[in-house]
C-alpha positions as CSV (number, residue, x, y, z in Angstrom):
1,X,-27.6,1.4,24.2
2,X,-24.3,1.9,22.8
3,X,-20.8,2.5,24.7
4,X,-17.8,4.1,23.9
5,X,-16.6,0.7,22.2
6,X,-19.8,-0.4,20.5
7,X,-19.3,-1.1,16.8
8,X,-22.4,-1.6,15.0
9,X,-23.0,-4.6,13.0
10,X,-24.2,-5.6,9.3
11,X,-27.5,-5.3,8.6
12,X,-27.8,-1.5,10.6
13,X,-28.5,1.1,7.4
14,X,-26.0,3.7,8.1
15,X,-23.9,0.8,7.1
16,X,-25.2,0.6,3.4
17,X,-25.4,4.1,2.6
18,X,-22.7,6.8,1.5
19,X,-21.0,9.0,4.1
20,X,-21.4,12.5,3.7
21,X,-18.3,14.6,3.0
22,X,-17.0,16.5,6.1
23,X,-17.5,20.3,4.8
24,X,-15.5,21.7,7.9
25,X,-12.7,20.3,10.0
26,X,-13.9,21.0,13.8
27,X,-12.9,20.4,17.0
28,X,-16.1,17.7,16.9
29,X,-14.5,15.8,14.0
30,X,-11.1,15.3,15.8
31,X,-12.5,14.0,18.8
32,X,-14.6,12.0,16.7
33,X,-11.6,10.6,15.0
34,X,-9.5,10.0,18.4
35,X,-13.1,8.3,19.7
36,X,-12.8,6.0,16.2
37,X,-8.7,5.2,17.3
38,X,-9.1,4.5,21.0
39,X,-12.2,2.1,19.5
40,X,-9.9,0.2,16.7
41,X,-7.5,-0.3,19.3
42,X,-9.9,-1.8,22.1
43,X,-11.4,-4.0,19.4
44,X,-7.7,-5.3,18.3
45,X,-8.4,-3.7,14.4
46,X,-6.6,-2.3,12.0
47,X,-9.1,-0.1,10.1
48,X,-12.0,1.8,11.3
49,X,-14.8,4.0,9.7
50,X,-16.9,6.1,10.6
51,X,-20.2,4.9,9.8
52,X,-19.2,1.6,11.7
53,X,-19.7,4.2,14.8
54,X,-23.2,5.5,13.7
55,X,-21.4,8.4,12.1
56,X,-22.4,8.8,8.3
57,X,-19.6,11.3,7.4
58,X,-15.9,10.5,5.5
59,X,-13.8,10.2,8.1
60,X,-11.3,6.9,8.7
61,X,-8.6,5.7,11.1
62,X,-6.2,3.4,10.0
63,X,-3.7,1.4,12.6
64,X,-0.9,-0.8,10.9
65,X,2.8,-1.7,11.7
66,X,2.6,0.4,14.3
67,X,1.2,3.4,12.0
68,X,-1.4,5.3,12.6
69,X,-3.4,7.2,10.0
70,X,-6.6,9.3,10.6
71,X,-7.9,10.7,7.6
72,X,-10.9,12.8,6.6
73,X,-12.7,12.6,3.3
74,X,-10.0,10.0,1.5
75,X,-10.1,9.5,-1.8
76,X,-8.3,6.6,-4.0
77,X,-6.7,8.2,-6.6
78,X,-4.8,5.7,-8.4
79,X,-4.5,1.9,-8.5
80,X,-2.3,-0.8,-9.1
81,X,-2.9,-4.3,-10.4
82,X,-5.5,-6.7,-8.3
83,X,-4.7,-9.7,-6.1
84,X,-7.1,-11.6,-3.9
85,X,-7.2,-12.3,0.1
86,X,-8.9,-12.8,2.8
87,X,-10.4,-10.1,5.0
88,X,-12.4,-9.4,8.1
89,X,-14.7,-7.2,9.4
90,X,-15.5,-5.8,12.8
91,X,-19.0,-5.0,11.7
92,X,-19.6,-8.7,10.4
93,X,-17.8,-10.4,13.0
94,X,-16.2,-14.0,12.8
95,X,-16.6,-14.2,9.0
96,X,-13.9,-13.6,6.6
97,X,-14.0,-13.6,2.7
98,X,-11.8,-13.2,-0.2
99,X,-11.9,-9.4,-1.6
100,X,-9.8,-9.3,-4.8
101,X,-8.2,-5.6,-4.2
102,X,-5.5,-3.3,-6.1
103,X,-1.4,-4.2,-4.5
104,X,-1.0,-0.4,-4.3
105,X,-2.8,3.0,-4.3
106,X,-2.5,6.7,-3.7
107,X,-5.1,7.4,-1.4
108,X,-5.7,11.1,-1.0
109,X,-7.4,13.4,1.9
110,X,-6.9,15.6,5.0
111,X,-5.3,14.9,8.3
112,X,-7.4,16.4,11.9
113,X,-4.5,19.5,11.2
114,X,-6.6,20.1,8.1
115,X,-3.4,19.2,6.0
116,X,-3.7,17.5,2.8
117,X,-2.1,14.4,2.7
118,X,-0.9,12.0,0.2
119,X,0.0,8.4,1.1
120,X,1.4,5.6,-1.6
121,X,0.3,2.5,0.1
122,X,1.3,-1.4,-0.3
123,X,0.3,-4.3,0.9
124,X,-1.8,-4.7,3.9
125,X,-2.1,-0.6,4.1
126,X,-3.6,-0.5,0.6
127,X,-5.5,-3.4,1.4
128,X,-7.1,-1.7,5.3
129,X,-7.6,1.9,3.4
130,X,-9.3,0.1,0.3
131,X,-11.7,-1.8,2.8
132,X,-12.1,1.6,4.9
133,X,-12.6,3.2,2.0
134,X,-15.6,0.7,0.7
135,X,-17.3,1.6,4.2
136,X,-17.7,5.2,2.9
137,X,-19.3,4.2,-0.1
138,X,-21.6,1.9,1.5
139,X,-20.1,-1.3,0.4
140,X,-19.4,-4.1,3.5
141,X,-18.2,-6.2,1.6
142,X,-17.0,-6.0,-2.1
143,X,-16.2,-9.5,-3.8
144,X,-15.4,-8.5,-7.7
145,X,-17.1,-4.8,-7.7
146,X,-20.4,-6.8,-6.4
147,X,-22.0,-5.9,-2.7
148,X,-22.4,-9.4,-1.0
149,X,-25.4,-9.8,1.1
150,X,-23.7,-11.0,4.4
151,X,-25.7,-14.3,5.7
């Protein structure tokens, strides 16, 4: 049965399959989002998406530098140039792999106020939306635009 602080794990299908797009910001998809935070946070994360929770719709919440970011329906909309590291997964626990990912992006959406919202990202914040992004889209891991089969 899962808890409050149950994230699911690689090889569940909701995992590999694309999110649906959230047609109408509700009172339902708020508390989903603050349910997704108060989870990140007990599991020590930094990104979180919503089909990690069971919950195949476009909804993320990001938690870096002190930052928080919950976002519904994000969309990259620009890129910069690539570099590689190493990155985690809650959903594939105690494995880590290098993901070659852009420095920067514009990463577009709405917030749980249903404002749009526009955020230039660096770093590890590009890096945590990129990954949280790739969860939407059904990808666990992506290693040079390829799915990896997680073993």
């Amino acid at each position: 049965m899962q808890t409050q602080t149950d994230i699911i794990r690689y090889p569940h299908p909701v995992l590999l399959k694309t999110a649906a797009p959230v047609e109408n910001i509700n009172q339902q998809v708020i508390d989903t989002l603050d349910i997704m935070t108060r989870m990140l946070k007990y599991h020590e994360g930094v990104g979180l998406a919503a089909p990690q929770i069971k919950i195949s719709q476009r909804l993320i919440t990001v938690y870096v530098k002190n930052a928080l970011y919950q976002m519904i329906n994000p969309v990259i909309k620009w890129e910069s140039v690539s570099e590689k590291g190493i990155e985690g997964c809650l959903s594939v626990p105690e494995k880590y792999y290098e993901v070659v990912r852009a420095q920067e992006i514009i990463v577009q959406g709405f917030t749980p106020d249903q404002n749009d919202v526009t955020i230039l990202a660096d770093g590890i914040l590009a890096r945590v939306f990129q990954h949280e992004i790739d969860h939407l889209n059904g990808i666990l891991i992506n290693i040079d635009g390829i799915r990896v089969e997680i073993t």
